[in-house]
DRENTINU-277166 format. One line per 10 residues: number of its first residue (from 1); their letters; for each residue x, y, z of N, C-alpha, C. Coordinates in steps of 0.02 Angstrom, whole numbers, padded with zeros to 5 digits. Each point is the difference from the previous one (the first is absolute). Last residue first. Layout:
N
NUM = A = X,Y,Z,X,Y,Z,X,Y,Z; ... $
END
This chain:
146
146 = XXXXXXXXXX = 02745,02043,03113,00011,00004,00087,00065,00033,00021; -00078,-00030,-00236,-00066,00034,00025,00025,00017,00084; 00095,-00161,-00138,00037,00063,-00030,-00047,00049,00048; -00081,-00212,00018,00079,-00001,00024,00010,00046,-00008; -00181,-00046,-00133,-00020,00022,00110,00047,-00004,00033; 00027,-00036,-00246,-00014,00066,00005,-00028,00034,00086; 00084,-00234,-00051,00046,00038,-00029,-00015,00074,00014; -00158,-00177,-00004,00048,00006,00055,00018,00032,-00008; -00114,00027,-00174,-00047,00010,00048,00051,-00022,00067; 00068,-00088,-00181,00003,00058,-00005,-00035,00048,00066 $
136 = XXXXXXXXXX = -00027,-00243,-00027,00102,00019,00010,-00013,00109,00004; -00194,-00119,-00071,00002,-00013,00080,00074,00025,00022; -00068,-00007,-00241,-00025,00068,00041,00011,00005,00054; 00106,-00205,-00091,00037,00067,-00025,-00045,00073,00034; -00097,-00222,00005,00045,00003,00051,00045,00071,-00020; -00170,-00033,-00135,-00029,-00008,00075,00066,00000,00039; 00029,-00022,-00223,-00010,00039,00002,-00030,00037,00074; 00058,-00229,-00062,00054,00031,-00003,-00015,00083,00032; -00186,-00156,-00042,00063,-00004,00091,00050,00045,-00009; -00102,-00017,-00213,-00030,00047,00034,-00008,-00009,00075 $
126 = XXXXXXXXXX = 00124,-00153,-00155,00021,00074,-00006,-00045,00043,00043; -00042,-00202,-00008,00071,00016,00026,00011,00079,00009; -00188,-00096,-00132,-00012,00004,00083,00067,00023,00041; -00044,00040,-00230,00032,-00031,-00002,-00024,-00003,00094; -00138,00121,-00199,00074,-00032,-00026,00042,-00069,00032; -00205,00153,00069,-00001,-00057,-00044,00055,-00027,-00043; 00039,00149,00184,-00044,-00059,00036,-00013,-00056,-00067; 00094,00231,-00060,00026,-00035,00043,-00020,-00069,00023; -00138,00133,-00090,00047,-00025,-00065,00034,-00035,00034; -00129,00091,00159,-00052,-00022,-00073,00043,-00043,-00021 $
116 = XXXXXXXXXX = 00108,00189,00105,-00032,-00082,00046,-00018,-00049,-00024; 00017,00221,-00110,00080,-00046,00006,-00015,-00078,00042; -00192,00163,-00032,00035,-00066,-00061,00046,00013,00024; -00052,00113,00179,-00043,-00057,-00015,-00002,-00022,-00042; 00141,00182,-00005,00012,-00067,00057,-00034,-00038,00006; -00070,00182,-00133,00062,-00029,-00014,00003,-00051,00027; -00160,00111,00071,-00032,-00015,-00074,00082,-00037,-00025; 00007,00148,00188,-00028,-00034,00014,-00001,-00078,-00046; 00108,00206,-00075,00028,-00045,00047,-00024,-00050,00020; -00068,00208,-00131,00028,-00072,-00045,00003,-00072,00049 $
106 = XXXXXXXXXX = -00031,00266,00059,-00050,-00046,00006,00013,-00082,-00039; 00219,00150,00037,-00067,00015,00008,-00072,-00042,-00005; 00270,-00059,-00049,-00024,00032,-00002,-00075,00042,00004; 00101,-00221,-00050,-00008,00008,00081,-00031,00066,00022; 00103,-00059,-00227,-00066,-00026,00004,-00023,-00001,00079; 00222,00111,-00032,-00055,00012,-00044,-00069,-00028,-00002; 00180,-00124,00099,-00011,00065,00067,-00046,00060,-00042; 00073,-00205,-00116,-00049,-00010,00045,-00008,00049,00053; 00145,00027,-00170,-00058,-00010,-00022,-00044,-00005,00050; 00212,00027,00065,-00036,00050,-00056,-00065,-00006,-00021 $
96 = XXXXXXXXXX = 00151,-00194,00067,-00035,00037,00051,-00044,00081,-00003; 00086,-00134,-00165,-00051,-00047,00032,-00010,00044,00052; 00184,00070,-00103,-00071,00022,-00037,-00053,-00053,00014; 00210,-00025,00126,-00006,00074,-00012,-00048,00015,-00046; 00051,-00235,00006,-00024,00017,00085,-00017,00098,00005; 00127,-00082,-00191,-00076,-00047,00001,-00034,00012,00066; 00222,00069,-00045,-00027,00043,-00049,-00081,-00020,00004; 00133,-00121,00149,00021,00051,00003,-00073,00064,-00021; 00089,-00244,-00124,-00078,00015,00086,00010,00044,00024; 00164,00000,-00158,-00057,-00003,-00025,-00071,-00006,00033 $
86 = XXXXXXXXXX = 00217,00149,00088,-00007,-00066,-00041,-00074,-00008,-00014; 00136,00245,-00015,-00056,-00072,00044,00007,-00044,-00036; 00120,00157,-00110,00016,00023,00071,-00050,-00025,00041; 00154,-00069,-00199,-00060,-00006,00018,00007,00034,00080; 00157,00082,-00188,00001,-00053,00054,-00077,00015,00004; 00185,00122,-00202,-00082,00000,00052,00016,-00064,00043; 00151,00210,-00108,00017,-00075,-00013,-00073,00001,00078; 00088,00177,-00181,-00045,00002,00077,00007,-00082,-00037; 00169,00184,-00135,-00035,-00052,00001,-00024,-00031,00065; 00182,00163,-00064,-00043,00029,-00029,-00073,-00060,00009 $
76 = XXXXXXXXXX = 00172,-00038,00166,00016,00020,-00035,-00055,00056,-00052; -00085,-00157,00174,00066,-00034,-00011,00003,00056,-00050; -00218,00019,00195,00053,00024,-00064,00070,-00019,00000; -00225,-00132,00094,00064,00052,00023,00021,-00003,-00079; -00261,-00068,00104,00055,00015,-00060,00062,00009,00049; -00238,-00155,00056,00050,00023,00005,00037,00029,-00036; -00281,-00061,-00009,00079,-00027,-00008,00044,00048,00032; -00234,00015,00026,00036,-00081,00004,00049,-00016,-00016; -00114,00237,00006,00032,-00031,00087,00011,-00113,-00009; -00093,00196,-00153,-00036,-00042,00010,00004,-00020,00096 $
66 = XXXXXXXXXX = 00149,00097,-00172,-00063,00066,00047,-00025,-00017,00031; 00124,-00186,-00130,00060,00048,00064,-00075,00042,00018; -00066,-00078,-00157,00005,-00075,00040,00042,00049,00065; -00037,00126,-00204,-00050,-00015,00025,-00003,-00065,00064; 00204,00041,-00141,-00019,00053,00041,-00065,00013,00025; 00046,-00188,-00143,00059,-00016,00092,-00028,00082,00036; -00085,-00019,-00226,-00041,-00067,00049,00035,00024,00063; 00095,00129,-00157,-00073,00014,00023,-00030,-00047,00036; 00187,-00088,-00125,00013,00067,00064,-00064,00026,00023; -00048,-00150,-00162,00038,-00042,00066,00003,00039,00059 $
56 = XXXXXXXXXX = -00052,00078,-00190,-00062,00000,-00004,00027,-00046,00066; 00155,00079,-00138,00004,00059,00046,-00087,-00018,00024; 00114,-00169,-00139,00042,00016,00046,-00029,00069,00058; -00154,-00180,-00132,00061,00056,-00014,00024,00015,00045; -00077,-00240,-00015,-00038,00057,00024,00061,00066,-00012; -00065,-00279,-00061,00051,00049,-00032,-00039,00066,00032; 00011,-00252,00143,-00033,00031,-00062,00022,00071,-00007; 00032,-00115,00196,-00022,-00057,-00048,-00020,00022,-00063; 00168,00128,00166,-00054,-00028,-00008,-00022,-00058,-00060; 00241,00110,00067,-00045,-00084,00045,-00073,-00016,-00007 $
46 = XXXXXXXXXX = 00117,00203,-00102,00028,-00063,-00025,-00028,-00061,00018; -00041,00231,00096,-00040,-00014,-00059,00007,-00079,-00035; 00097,00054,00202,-00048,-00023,00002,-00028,00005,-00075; 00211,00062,-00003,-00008,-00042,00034,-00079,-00040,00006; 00050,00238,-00066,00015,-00028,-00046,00009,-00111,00001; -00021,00170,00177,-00063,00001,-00049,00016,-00041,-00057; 00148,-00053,00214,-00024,00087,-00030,-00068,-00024,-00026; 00048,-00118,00224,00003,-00020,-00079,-00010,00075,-00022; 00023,-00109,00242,00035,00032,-00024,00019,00020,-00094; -00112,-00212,00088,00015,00070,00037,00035,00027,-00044 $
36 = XXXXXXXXXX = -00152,-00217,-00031,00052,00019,-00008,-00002,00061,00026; -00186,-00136,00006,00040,-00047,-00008,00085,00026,-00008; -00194,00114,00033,-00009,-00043,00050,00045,-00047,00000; -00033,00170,-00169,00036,00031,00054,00003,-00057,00049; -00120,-00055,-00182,00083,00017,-00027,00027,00015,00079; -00237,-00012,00007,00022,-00074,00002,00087,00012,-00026; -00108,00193,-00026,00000,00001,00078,00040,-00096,00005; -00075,00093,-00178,00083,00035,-00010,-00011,-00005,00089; -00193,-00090,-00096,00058,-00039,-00019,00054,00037,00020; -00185,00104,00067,-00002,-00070,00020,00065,-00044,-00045 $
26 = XXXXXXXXXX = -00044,00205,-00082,00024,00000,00065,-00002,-00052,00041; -00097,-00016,-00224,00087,00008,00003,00016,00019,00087; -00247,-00021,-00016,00019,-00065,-00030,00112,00005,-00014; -00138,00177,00187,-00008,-00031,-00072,00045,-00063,-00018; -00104,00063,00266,00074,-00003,-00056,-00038,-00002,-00065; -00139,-00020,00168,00037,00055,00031,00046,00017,-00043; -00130,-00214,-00012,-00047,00072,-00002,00059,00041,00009; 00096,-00180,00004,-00013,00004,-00103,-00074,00052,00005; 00135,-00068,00238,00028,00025,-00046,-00043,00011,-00075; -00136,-00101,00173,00015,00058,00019,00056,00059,-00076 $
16 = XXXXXXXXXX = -00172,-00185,-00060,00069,-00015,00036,00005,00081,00010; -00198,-00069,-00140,00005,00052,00067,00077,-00014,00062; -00119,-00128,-00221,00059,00043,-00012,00016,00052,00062; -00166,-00191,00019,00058,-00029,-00026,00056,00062,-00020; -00221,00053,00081,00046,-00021,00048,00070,-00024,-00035; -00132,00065,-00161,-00003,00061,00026,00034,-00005,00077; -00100,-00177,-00148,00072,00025,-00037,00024,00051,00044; -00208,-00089,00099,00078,-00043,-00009,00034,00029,-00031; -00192,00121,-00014,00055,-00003,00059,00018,-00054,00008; -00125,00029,-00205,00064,00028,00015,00035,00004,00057 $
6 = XXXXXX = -00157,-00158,-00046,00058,-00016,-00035,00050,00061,00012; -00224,00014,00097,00066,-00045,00022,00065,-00013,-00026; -00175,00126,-00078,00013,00046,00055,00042,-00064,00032; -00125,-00058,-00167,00053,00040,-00015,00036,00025,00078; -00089,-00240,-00008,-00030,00058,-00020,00074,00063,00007; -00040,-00248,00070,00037,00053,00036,-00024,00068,-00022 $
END
């Protein structure tokens, strides 16, 4: 496989939409929120899997809120958080990011032909799949068009 193989396997293997876009605690204080609402800080700090200071939590939730993934309201002196996407949600919103970036300018061509590539050698299904989805689209857009 040689070098240049070994690393892009490791390099597909970590490219999940969420664990590029999120750090390693935001990805967890996000798995807290998915499972419970309405939580102060002091809450999620508790539910994680491990000892994170208290004001290194708050900083997590207030980077997640700017972010636009979580939810606050103010209860008293204290912002009680909610997930504000769900998890395919949050996954469909930087998949699509991405790929409207690599689409971006001369890339495009050179793109879509490995997606095909990859596509095709992966799974024949899958790349009907992908044929019938451009064909759906391509209706869709000569409907809107009339």
């Amino acid at each position: 496989m040689g070098r240049w193989g070994s690393a892009l396997g490791w390099w597909r293997a970590t490219r999940h939409p969420l664990h590029s876009a999120l750090g390693h605690l935001e990805r967890e204080v996000m798995d807290v929120l998915w499972r419970g609402s309405d939580l102060p800080v002091r809450d999620v700090q508790a539910r994680l899997g491990r000892k994170v200071a208290y004001t290194t939590v708050m900083t997590t939730l207030d980077r997640l809120f700017k972010k636009g993934f979580v939810n606050r309201r103010r209860e008293g002196r204290a912002f009680l958080y909610t997930a504000g996407l769900a998890e395919h949600e949050i996954e469909t919103t930087l998949t699509a990011g991405l790929v409207d970036g690599l689409l971006a300018g001369e890339a495009a061509a050179p793109l879509l032909s490995n997606l095909v590539d990859v596509v095709g050698d992966r799974d024949d299904r899958l790349l009907d799949e992908l044929e019938r989805l451009v064909k759906d689209k391509k209706a869709r857009l000569r409907r809107s068009q009339k």
